[in-house]
C-alpha positions as protocol buffer text, in pm:
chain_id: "A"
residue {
  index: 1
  type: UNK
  ca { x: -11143 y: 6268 z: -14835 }
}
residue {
  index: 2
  type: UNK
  ca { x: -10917 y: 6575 z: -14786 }
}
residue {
  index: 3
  type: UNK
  ca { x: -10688 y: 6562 z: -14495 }
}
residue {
  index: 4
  type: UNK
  ca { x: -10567 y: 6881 z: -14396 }
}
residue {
  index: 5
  type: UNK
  ca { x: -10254 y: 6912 z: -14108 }
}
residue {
  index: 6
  type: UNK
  ca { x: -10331 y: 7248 z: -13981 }
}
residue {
  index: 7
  type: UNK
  ca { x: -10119 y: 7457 z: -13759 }
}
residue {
  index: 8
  type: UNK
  ca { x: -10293 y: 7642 z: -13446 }
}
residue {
  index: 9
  type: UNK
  ca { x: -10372 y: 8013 z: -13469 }
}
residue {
  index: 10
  type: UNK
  ca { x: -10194 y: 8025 z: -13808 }
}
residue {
  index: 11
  type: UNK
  ca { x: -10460 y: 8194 z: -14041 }
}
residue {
  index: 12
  type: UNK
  ca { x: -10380 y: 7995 z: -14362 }
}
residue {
  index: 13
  type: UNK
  ca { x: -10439 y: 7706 z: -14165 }
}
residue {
  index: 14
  type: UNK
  ca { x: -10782 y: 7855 z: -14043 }
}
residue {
  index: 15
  type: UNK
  ca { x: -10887 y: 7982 z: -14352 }
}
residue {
  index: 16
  type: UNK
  ca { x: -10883 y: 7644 z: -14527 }
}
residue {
  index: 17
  type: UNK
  ca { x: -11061 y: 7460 z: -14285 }
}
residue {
  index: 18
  type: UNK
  ca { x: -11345 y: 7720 z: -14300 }
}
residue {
  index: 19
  type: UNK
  ca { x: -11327 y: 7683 z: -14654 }
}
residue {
  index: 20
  type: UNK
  ca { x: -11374 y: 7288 z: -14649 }
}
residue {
  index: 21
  type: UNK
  ca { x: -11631 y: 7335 z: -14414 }
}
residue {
  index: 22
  type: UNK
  ca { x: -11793 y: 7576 z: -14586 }
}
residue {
  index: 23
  type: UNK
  ca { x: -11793 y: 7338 z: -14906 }
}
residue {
  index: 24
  type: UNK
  ca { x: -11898 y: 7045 z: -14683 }
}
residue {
  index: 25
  type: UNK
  ca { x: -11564 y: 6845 z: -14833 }
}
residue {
  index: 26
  type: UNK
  ca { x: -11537 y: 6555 z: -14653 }
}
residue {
  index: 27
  type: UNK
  ca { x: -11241 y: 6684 z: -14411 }
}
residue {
  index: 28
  type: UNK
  ca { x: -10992 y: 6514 z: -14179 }
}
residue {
  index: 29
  type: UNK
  ca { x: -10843 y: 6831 z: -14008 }
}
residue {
  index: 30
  type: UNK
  ca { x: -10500 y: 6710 z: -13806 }
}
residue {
  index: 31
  type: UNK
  ca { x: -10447 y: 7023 z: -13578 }
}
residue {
  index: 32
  type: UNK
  ca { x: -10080 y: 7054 z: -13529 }
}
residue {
  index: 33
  type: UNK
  ca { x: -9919 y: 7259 z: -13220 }
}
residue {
  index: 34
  type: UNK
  ca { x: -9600 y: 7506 z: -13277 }
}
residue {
  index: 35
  type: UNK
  ca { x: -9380 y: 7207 z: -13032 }
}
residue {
  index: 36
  type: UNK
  ca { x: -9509 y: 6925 z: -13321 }
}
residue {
  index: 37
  type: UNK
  ca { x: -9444 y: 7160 z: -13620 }
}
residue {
  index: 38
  type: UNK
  ca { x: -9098 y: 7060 z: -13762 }
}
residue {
  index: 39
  type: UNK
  ca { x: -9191 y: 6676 z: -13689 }
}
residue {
  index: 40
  type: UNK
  ca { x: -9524 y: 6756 z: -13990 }
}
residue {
  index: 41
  type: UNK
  ca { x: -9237 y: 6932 z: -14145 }
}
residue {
  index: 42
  type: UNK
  ca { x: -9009 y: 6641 z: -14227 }
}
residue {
  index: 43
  type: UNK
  ca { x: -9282 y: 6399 z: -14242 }
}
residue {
  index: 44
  type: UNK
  ca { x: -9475 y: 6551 z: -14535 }
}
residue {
  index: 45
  type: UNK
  ca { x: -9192 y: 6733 z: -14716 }
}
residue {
  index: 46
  type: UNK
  ca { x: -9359 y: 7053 z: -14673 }
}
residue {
  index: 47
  type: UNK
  ca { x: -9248 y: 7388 z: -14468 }
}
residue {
  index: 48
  type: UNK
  ca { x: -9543 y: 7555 z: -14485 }
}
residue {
  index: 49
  type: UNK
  ca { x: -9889 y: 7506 z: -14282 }
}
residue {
  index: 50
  type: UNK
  ca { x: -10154 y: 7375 z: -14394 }
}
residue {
  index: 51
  type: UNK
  ca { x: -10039 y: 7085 z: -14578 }
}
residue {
  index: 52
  type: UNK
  ca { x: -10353 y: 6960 z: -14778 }
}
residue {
  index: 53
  type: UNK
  ca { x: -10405 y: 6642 z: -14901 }
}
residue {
  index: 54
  type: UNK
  ca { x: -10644 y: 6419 z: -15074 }
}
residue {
  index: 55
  type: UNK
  ca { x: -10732 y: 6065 z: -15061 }
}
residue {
  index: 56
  type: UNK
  ca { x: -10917 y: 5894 z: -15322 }
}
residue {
  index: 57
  type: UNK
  ca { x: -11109 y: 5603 z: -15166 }
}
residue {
  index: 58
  type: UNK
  ca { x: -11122 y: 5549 z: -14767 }
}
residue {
  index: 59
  type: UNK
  ca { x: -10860 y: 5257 z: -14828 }
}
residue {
  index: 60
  type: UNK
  ca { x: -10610 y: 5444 z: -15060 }
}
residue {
  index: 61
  type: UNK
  ca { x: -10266 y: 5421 z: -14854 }
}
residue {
  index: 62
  type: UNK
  ca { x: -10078 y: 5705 z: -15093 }
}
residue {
  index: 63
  type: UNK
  ca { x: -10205 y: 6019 z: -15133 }
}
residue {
  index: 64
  type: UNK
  ca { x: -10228 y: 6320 z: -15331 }
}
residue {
  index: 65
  type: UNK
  ca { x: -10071 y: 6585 z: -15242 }
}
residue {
  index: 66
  type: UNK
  ca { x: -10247 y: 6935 z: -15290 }
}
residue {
  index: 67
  type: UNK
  ca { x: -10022 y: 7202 z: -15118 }
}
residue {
  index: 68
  type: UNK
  ca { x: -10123 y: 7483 z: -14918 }
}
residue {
  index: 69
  type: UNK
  ca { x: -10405 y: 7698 z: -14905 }
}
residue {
  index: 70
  type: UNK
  ca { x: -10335 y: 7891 z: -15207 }
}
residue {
  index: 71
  type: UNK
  ca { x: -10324 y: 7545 z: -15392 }
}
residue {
  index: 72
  type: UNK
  ca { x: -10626 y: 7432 z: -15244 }
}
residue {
  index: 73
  type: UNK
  ca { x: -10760 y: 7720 z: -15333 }
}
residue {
  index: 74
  type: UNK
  ca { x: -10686 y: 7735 z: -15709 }
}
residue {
  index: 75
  type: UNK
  ca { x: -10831 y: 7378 z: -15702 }
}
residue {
  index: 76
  type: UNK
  ca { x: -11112 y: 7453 z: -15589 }
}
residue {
  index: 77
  type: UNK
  ca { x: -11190 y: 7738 z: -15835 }
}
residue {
  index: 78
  type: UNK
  ca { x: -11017 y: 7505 z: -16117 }
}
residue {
  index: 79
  type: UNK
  ca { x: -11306 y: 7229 z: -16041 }
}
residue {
  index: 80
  type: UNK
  ca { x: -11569 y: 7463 z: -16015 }
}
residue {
  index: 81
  type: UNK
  ca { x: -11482 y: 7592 z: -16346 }
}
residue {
  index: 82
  type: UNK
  ca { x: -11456 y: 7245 z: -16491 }
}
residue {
  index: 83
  type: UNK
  ca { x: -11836 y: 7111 z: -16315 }
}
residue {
  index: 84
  type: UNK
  ca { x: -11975 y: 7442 z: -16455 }
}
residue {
  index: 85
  type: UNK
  ca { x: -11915 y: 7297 z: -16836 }
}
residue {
  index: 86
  type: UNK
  ca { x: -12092 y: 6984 z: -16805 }
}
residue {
  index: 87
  type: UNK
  ca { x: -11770 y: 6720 z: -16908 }
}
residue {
  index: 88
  type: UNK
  ca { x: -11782 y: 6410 z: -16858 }
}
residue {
  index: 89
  type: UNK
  ca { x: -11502 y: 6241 z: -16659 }
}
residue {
  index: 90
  type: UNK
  ca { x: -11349 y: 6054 z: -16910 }
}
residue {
  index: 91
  type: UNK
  ca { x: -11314 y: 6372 z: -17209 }
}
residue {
  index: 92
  type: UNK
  ca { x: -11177 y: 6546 z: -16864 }
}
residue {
  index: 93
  type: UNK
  ca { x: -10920 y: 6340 z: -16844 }
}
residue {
  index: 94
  type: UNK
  ca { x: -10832 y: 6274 z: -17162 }
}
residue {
  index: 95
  type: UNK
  ca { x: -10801 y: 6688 z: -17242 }
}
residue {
  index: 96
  type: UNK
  ca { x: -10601 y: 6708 z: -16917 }
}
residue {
  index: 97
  type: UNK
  ca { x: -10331 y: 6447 z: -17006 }
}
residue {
  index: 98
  type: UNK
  ca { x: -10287 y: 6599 z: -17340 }
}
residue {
  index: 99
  type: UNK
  ca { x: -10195 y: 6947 z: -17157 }
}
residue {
  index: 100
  type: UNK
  ca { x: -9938 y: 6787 z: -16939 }
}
């Protein structure tokens, strides 16, 4: 499940909600108010809105972090790319580790 701390009226914030929705991701959108801002600030290690993340299983405690909505973004299009040549997970993985 993506969890995605989104500030009000900021358009980044908007735009990748609507693009999680769009993609029915299963979402958990925190909307965060200008007075609660520097709190999601310090708390995530982030300065920027949104702040995406991603948990792996419902019970996973530690996250991964994606980034904004440019990284979600390039994620996104970097799966997509990946699903469109028919890999299994495990050759995924290994090519990915060997281009660390």
């Amino acid at each position: 499940m993506f969890v995605i701390y989104a500030l009000q009226y900021c358009p980044y914030s908007e735009r990748a909600v609507r693009i999680a929705e769009q993609l029915k991701l299963k979402t958990n959108v925190i909307w965060i108010t200008h007075e609660e801002k520097n709190k999601y600030k310090k708390l995530n290690n982030m300065n920027t809105f949104p702040q995406i993340f991603y948990y792996s299983t419902p019970k996973s405690k530690t996250p991964t972090k994606i980034g904004g909505c440019d990284d979600f973004e390039r994620l996104i299009k970097t799966c997509q790319q990946v699903n469109s040549m028919n890999l299994k997970d495990k050759a995924l993985y290994d090519i990915c580790k060997q281009l660390k």
